[in-house]
C-alpha positions as CSV (number, residue, x, y, z in Angstrom):
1,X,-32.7,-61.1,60.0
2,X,-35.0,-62.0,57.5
3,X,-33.8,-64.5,54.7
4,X,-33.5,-62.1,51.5
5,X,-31.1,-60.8,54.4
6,X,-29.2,-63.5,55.0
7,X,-29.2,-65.1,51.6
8,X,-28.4,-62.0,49.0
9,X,-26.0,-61.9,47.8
10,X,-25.6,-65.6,46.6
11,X,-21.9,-66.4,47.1
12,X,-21.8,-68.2,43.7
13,X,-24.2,-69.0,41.2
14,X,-23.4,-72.4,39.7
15,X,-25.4,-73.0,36.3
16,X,-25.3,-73.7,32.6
17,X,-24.5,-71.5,29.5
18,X,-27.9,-72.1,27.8
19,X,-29.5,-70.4,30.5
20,X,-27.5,-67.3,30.7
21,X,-29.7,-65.0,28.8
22,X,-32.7,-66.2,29.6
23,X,-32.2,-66.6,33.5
24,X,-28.6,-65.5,34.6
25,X,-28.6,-61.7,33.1
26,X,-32.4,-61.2,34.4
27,X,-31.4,-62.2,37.6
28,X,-28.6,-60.4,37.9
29,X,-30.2,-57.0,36.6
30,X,-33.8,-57.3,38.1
31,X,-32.0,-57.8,41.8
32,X,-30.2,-54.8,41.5
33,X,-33.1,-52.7,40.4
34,X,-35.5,-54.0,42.6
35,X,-32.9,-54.5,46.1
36,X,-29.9,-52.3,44.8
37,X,-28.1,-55.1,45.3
38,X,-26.2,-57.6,42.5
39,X,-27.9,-61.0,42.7
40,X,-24.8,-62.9,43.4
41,X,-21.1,-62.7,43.4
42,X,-19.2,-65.1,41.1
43,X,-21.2,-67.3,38.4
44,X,-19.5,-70.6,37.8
45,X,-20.7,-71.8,34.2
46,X,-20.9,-75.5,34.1
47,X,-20.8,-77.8,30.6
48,X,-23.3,-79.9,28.8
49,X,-23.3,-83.8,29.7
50,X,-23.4,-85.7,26.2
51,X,-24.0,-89.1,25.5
52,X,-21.2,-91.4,24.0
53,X,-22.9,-90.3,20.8
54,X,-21.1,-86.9,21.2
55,X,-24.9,-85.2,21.7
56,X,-26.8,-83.8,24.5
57,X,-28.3,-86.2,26.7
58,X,-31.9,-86.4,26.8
59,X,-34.7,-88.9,26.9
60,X,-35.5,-88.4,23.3
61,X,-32.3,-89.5,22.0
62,X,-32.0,-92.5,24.4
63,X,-28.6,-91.7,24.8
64,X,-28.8,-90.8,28.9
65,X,-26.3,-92.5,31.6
66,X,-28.5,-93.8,34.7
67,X,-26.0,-92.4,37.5
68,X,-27.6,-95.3,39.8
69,X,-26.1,-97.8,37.5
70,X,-22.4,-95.7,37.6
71,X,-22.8,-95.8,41.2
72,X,-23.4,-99.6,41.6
73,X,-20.6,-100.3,39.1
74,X,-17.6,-98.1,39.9
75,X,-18.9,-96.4,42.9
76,X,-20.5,-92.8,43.9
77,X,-16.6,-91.2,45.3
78,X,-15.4,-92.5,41.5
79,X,-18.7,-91.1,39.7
80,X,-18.3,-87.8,41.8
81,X,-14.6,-87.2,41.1
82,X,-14.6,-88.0,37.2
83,X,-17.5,-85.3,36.9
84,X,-15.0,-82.9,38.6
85,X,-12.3,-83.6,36.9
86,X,-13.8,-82.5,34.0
87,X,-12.9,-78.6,32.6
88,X,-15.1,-75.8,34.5
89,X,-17.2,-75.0,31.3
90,X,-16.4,-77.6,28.9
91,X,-19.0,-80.0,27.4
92,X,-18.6,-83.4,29.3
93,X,-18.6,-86.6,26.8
94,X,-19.5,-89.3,29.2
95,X,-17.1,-92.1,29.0
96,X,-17.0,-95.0,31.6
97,X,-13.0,-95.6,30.8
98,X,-12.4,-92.1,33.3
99,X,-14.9,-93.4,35.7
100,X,-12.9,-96.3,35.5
101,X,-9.8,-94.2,36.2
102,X,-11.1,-92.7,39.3
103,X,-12.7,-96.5,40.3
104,X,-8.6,-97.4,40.0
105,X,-8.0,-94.6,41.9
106,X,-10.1,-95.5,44.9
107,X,-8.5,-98.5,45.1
108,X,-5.2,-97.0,45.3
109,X,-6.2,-95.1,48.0
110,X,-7.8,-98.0,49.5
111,X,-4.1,-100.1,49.3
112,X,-2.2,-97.3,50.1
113,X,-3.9,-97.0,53.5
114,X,-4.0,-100.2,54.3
115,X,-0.3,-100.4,53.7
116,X,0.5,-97.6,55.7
117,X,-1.7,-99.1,58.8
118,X,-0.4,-102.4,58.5
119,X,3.0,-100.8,59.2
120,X,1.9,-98.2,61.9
121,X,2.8,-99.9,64.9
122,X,3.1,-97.3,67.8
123,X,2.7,-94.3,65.7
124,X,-0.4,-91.8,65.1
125,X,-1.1,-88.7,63.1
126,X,0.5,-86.5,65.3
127,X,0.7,-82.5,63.2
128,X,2.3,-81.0,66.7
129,X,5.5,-83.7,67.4
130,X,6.1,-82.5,63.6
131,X,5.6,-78.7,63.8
132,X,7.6,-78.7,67.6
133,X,10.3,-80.2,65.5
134,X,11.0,-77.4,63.7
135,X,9.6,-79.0,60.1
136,X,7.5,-76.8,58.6
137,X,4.0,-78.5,57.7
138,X,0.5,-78.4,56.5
139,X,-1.4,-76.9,59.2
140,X,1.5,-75.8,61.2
141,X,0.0,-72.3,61.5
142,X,2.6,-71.0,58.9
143,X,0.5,-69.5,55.6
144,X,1.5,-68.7,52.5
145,X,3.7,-66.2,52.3
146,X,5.0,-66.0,55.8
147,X,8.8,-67.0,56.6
148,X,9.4,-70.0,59.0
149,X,11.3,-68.9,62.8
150,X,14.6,-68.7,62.8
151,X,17.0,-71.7,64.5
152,X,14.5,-74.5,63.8
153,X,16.5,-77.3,62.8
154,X,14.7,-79.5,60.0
155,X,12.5,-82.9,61.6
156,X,14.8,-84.8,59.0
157,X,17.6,-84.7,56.6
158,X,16.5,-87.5,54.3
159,X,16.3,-86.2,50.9
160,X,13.0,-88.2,50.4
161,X,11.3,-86.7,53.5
162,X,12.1,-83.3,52.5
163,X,11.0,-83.8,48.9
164,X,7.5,-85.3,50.0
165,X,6.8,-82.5,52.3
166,X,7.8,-80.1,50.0
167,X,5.7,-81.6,47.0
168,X,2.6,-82.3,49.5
169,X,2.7,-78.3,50.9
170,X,3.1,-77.0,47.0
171,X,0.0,-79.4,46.2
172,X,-1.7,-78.3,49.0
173,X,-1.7,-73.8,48.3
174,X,-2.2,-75.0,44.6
175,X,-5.0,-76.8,45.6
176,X,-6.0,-73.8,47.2
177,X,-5.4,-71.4,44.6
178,X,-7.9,-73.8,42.1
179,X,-10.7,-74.0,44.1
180,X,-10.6,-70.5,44.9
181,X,-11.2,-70.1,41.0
182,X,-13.7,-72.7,40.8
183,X,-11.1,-75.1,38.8
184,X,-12.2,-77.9,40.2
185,X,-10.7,-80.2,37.5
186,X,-6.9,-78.6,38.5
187,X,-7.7,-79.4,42.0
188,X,-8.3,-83.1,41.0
189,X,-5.2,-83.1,38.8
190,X,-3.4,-81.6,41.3
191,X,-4.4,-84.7,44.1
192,X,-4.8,-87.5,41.6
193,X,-0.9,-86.8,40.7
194,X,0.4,-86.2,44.2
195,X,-1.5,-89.3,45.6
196,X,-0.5,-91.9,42.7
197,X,2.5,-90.3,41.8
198,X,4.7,-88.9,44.8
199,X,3.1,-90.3,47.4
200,X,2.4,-94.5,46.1
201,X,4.6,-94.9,43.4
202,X,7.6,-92.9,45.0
203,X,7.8,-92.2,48.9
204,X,6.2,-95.4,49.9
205,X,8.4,-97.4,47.6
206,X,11.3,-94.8,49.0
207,X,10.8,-95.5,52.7
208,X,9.3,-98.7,52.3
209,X,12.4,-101.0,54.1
210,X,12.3,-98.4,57.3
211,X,8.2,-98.8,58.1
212,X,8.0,-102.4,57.6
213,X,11.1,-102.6,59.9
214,X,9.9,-105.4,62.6
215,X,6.1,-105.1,61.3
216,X,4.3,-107.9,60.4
217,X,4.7,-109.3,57.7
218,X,7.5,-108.4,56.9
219,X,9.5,-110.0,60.2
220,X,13.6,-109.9,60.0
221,X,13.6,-106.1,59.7
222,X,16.3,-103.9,61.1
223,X,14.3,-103.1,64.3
224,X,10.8,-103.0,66.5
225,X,9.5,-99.6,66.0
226,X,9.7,-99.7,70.0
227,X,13.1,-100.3,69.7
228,X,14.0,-97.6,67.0
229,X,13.1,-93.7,67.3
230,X,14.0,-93.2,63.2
231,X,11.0,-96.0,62.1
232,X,8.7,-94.7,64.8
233,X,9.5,-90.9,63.4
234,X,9.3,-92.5,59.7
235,X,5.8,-94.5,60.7
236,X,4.3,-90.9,62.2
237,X,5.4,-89.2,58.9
238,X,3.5,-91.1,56.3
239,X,0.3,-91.6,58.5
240,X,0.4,-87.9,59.1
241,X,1.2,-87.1,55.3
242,X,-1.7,-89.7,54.4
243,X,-4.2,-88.0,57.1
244,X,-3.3,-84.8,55.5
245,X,-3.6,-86.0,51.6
246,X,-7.3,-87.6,52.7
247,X,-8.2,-84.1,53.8
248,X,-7.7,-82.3,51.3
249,X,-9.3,-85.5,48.7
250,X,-12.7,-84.9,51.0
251,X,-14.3,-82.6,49.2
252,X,-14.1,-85.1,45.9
253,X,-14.7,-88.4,47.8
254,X,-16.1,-88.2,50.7
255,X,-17.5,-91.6,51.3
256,X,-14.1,-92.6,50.8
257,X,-12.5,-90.1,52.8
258,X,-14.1,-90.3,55.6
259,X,-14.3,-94.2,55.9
260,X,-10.3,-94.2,55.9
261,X,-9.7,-91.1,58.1
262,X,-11.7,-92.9,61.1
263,X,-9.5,-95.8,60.5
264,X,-6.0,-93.6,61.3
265,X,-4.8,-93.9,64.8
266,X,-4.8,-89.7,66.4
267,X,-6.9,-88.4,63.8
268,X,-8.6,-86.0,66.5
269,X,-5.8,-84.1,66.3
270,X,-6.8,-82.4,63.3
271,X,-10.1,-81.6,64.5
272,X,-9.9,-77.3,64.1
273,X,-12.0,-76.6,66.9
274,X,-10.7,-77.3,70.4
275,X,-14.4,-78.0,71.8
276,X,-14.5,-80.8,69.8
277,X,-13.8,-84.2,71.3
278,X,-13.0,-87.7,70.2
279,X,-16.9,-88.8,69.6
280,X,-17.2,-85.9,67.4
281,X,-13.9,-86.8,65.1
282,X,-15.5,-86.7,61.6
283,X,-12.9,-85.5,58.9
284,X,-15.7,-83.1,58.3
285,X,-14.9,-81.0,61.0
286,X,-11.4,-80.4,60.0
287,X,-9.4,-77.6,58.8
288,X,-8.7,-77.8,55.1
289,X,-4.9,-78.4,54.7
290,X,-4.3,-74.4,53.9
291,X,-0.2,-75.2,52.6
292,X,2.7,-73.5,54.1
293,X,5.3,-71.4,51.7
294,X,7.2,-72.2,54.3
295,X,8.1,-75.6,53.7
296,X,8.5,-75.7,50.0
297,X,12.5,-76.6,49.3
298,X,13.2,-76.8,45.9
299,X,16.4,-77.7,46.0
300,X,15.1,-81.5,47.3
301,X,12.4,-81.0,44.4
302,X,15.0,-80.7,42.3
303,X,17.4,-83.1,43.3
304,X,14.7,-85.9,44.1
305,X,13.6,-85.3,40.4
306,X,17.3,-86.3,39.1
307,X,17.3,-89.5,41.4
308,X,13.4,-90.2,39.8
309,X,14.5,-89.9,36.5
310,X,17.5,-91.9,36.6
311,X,15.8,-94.9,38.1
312,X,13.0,-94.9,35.2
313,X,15.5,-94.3,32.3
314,X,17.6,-97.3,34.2
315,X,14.2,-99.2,34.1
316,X,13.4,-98.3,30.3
317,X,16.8,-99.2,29.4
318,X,15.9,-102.9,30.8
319,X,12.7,-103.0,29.0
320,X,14.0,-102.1,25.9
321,X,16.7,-104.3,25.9
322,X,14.7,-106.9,27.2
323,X,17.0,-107.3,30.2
324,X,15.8,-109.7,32.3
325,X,14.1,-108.5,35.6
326,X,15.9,-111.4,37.6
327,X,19.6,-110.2,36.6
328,X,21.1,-107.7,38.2
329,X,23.6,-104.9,36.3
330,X,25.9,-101.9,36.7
331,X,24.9,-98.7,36.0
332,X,27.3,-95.9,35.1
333,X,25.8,-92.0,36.0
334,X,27.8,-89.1,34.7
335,X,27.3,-85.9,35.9
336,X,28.6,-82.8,37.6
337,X,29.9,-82.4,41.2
338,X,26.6,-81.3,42.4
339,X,24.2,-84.3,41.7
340,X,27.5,-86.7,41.7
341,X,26.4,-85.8,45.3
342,X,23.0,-85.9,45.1
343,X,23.3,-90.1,43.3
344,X,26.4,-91.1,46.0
345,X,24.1,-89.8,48.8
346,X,21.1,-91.4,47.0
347,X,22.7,-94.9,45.7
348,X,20.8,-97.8,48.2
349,X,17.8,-95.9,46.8
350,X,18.6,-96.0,43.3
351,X,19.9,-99.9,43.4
352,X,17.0,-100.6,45.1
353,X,14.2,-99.1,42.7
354,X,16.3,-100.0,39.6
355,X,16.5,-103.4,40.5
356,X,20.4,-102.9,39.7
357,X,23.3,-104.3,41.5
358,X,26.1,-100.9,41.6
359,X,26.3,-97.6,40.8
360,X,29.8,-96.0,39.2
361,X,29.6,-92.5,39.5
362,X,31.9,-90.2,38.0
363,X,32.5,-86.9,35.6
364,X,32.6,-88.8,32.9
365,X,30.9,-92.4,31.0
366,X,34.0,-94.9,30.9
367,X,31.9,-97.7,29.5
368,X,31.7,-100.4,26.9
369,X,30.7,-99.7,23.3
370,X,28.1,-102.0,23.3
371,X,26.4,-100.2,26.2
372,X,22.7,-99.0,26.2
373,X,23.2,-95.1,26.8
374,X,20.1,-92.8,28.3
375,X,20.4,-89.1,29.2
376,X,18.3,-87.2,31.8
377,X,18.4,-83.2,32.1
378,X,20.8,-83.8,34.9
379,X,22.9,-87.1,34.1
380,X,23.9,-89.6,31.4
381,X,23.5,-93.2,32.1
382,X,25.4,-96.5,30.3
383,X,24.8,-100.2,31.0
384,X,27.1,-102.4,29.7
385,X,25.1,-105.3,27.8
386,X,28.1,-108.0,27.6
387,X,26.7,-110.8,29.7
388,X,23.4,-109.9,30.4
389,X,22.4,-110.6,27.1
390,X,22.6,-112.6,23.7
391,X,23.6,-110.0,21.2
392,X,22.3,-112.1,18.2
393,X,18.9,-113.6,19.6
394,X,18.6,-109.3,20.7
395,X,19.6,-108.3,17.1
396,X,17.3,-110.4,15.2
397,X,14.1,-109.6,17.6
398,X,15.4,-106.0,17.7
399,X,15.0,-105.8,13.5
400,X,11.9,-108.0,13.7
401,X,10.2,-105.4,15.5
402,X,11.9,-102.3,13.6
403,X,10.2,-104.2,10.9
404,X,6.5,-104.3,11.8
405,X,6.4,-100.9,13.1
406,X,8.0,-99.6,9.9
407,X,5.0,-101.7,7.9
408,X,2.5,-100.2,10.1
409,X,4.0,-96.4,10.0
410,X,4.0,-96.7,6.0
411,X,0.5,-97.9,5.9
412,X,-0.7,-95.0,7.8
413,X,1.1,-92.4,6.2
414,X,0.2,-93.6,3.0
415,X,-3.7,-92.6,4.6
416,X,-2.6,-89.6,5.5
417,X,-1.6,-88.5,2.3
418,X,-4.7,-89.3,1.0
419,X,-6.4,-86.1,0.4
420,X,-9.9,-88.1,0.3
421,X,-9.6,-90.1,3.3
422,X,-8.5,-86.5,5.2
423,X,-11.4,-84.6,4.0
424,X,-14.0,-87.6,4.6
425,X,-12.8,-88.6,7.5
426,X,-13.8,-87.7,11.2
427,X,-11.2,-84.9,12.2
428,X,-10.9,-87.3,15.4
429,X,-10.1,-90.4,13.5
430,X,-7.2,-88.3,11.6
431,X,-6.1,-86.6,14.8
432,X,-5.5,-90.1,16.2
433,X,-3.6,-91.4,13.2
434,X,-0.9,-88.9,13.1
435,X,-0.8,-89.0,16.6
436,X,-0.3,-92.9,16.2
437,X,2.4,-92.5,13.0
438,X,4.5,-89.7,15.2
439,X,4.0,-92.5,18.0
440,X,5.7,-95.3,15.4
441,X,8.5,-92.7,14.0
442,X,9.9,-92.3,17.7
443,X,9.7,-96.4,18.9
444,X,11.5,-96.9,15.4
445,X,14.0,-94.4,16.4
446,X,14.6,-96.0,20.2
447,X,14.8,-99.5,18.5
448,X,17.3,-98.3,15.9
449,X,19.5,-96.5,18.4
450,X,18.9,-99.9,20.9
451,X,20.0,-101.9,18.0
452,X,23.3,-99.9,17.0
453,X,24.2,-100.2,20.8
454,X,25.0,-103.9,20.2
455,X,28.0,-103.1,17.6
């Protein structure tokens, strides 16, 4: 085979719209005249890099980014993943805050791995113990749109096990589904949500008191993972979710990637080839996580999401009240039978992560009228204020601030309504006032519905 064999078609042609006329079409049509043959199957049109000066970069304007200087600074992984994350096809203004982001990012990664083997004591990525368990998994052999096999009783009942699971196989097939397309910036989305989000800011927090159980440092826990099958099963599940999440980040950051997946105890396990062996375990030679249909339960989406959201509107309700985080309160959850359930089933969770001290559940709020009041789409929540804090000291600051923001909102509006300043203006700069007075109209609003709850 000769290589116009072997290499036409192109699989994908990935260039720039300036150059479709000139190059793309000629190709395309010259290649099929001259070999029959079209030149390449799917064109992937990339944007234009501009400076910070909103124009294109080039050596005339001065206005170029030396990548070698992004790299030293916030790293290549960081450099690499903020380029993807920008829109297939639009124009990319450079901006070092979102390389920043992603810089953050790496870090988090970073932490979250080193939490997770600082706590695996005993444990390894181990796909197999988890898909001879009957849960359904990433890379269990089940693909989308097959149906699991029937009497397999789940790995685990917890509601925060099957919600992660769920949330990391419906990341995994969308993930999937945008590469696919060349959307590279949903794909990034897509993991840069799931990694921050679900899996640091929720499941570690979550399932944080049954890892560390007997780990150092944190000694005094509730048993040696030696000692205890449920923290040895919990210590496998998050090193095998993390193994998993780094896979499917590879392609975005590989430095990073790799560096941590070598660090995981039973890695080789994922190795796709059985002819591989341990000296060849590189993350490169695994499977991408494909996602399994299988293992998407919506019904722990669904309920985890009420538990989520009543722990952040019990957390706003502190911070707007100015509550303390050293004094603990009760909070009062109304709802109906269902997810009355879901919160009873849920409640050491929900104390812990709200930093509250009990949880009264019922049909109905039987609460105070001084009570700071939230609603989610599944629940409404009260905390009664008397004690925790000094109504007058809250009132004055309370109308102090209701004050300023009202000054500040007026002032803006009265720009607004300048038809001079909106036509002169940059459309950006008018964009972002508006954005800021709508901003100011719904803090005044929570401060004036904080304030009445104090009559």
């Amino acid at each position: 085979m000769n290589d116009l064999e072997a290499f036409l078609p192109t699989d994908v042609l990935v260039t720039g719209r300036d150059i479709i006329f000139l190059w793309v079409s000629r190709m395309m049509m010259l290649t099929k005249k001259f070999t029959g043959q079209v030149a390449f199957n799917d064109c992937v049109i990339t944007g234009t890099v501009l400076g910070k000066d909103g124009k294109p970069m080039s050596k005339s304007r001065n206005n170029g980014v030396d990548p070698i200087e992004m790299f030293d600074k916030f790293g290549v992984d960081a450099t690499r993943i903020y380029l993807a994350s920008i829109a297939t096809g639009a124009d990319i203004k450079w901006n070092d805050i979102g390389v920043e982001t992603y810089r953050n990012f790496a870090n988090k990664i970073w932490n979250a791995t080193r939490f997770c083997l600082m706590n695996a004591e005993g444990a390894a990525v181990d796909h197999q113990s988890l898909m001879n368990s009957g849960q359904w998994f990433v890379g269990s052999g089940q693909e989308e749109n097959s149906s699991p096999t029937t009497g397999h009783r789940p790995l685990t009942t917890a509601l925060a096990d099957r919600w992660i699971i769920s949330r990391l196989n419906k990341t995994a097939l969308a993930v999937n589904r945008a590469l696919d397309t060349y959307q590279f910036h949903e794909a990034v989305s897509l993991l840069y949500h799931f990694f921050w989000d679900d899996f640091c800011d929720w499941y570690i927090e979550l399932v944080k008191d049954e890892i560390t159980a007997g780990s150092p440092p944190y000694e005094g826990g509730v048993a040696a993972a030696s000692a205890d099958g449920v923290v040895l099963t919990s210590r496998t599940r998050i090193l095998t979710i993390l193994e998993i999440a780094l896979r499917m980040l590879h392609p975005f950051m590989p430095y990073l990637t790799e560096e941590l997946w070598q660090k995981l105890p039973g890695t080789s396990s994922a190795l796709h080839d059985a002819a591989y062996t341990d000296a060849d375990a590189t993350i490169m030679l695994t499977k991408f996580p494909p996602g399994d249909v299988a293992a998407i339960d919506q019904k722990a989406e669904n309920e985890m999401s009420a538990v989520i959201d009543v722990i952040k509107k019990v957390r706003n309700i502190r911070a707007e009240m100015n509550i303390s985080t050293a004094i603990k309160f009760t909070v009062h959850i109304a709802a109906d039978e269902d997810f009355r359930n879901v919160f009873a089933a849920n409640k050491a969770q929900i104390l812990k992560l709200a930093k509250a001290e009990d949880l009264v559940i019922g049909s109905e709020l039987d609460v105070p009228r001084a009570s700071a009041k939230a609603v989610t789409n599944d629940a409404r929540l009260a905390v009664p204020l008397e004690g925790l804090i000094d109504f007058d000291v809250e009132r004055a600051r309370l109308t102090n601030q209701i004050a300023k923001l009202t000054e500040e909102r007026t002032r803006l509006d009265a720009q607004l309504s300048n038809a001079n300043f909106v036509d002169r203006a940059p459309a950006e700069k008018v964009t972002e006032l508006r954005e800021r007075s709508a901003e100011l109209e719904h803090q005044i609003n929570t401060l004036n519905n904080n304030l009445g709850a104090l009559d």
